[in-house]
N, C-alpha and C positions, 0 to 999 in steps of 0.2 A: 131529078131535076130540081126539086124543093132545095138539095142538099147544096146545088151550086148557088143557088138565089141565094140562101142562107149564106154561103161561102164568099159570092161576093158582096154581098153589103156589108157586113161584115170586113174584107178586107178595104174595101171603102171609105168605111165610115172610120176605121183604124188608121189606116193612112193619111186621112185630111187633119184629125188630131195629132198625130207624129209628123206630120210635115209642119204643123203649128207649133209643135214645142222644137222643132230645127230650124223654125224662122227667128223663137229668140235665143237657145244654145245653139251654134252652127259648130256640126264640124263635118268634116271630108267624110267618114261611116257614116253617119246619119243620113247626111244629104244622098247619099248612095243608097241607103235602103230606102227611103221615100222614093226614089226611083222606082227601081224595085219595085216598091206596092204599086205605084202606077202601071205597073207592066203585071202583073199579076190583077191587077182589076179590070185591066184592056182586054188580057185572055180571059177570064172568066166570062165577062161581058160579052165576048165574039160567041165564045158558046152557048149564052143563054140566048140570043139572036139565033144560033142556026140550030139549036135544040128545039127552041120554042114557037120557033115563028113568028115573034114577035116584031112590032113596028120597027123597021129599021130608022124611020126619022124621028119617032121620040127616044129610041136608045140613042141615037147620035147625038142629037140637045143635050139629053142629061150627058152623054160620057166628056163632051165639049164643055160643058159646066163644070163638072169635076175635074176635068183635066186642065180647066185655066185657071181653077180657083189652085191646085197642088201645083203647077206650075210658076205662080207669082209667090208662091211658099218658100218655094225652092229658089230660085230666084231672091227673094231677098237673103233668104239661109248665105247663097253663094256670097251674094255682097257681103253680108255683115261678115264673113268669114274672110273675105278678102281684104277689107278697112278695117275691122279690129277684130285680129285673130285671139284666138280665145284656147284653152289647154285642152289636150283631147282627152275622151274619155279612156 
């Protein structure tokens, strides 16, 4: 159980920095794997809830916190990608 907690903040706290350097280099891979992390944090998360027992309404605040702030990340990523496309990696 330690190993998923470790596992997910970890992929958490990675993804909201890689969604941050795709909000100012965008491109079509990037924005995709920021996806990705977000869905790899949502499963993790589901299982530390039904592993642990934990509060379902303070996991839900935080996941909704992190999911709007990678959301508006990605999000801009998209735009700037779509008004001034940029060379891919």
């Amino acid at each position: 159980m330690l190993m998923i907690l470790i596992t997910h903040i970890l992929v958490a706290i990675t993804s909201i920095i890689f969604a941050t350097f795709t909000a100012f280099q965008p491109s079509t891979e990037k924005i995709m794997l920021s996806k990705g992390a977000v869905g790899a944090t949502l499963v993790s998360g589901v299982v530390l809830v039904a592993t642990t027992g934990a509060h379902i309404l303070s996991a839900c605040i935080s996941g909704l916190v992190y999911i709007s702030v990678v959301y508006i990340l990605v999000k801009v990523a998209e735009y700037r990608l779509q008004v001034v496309p940029t060379k891919k990696d």
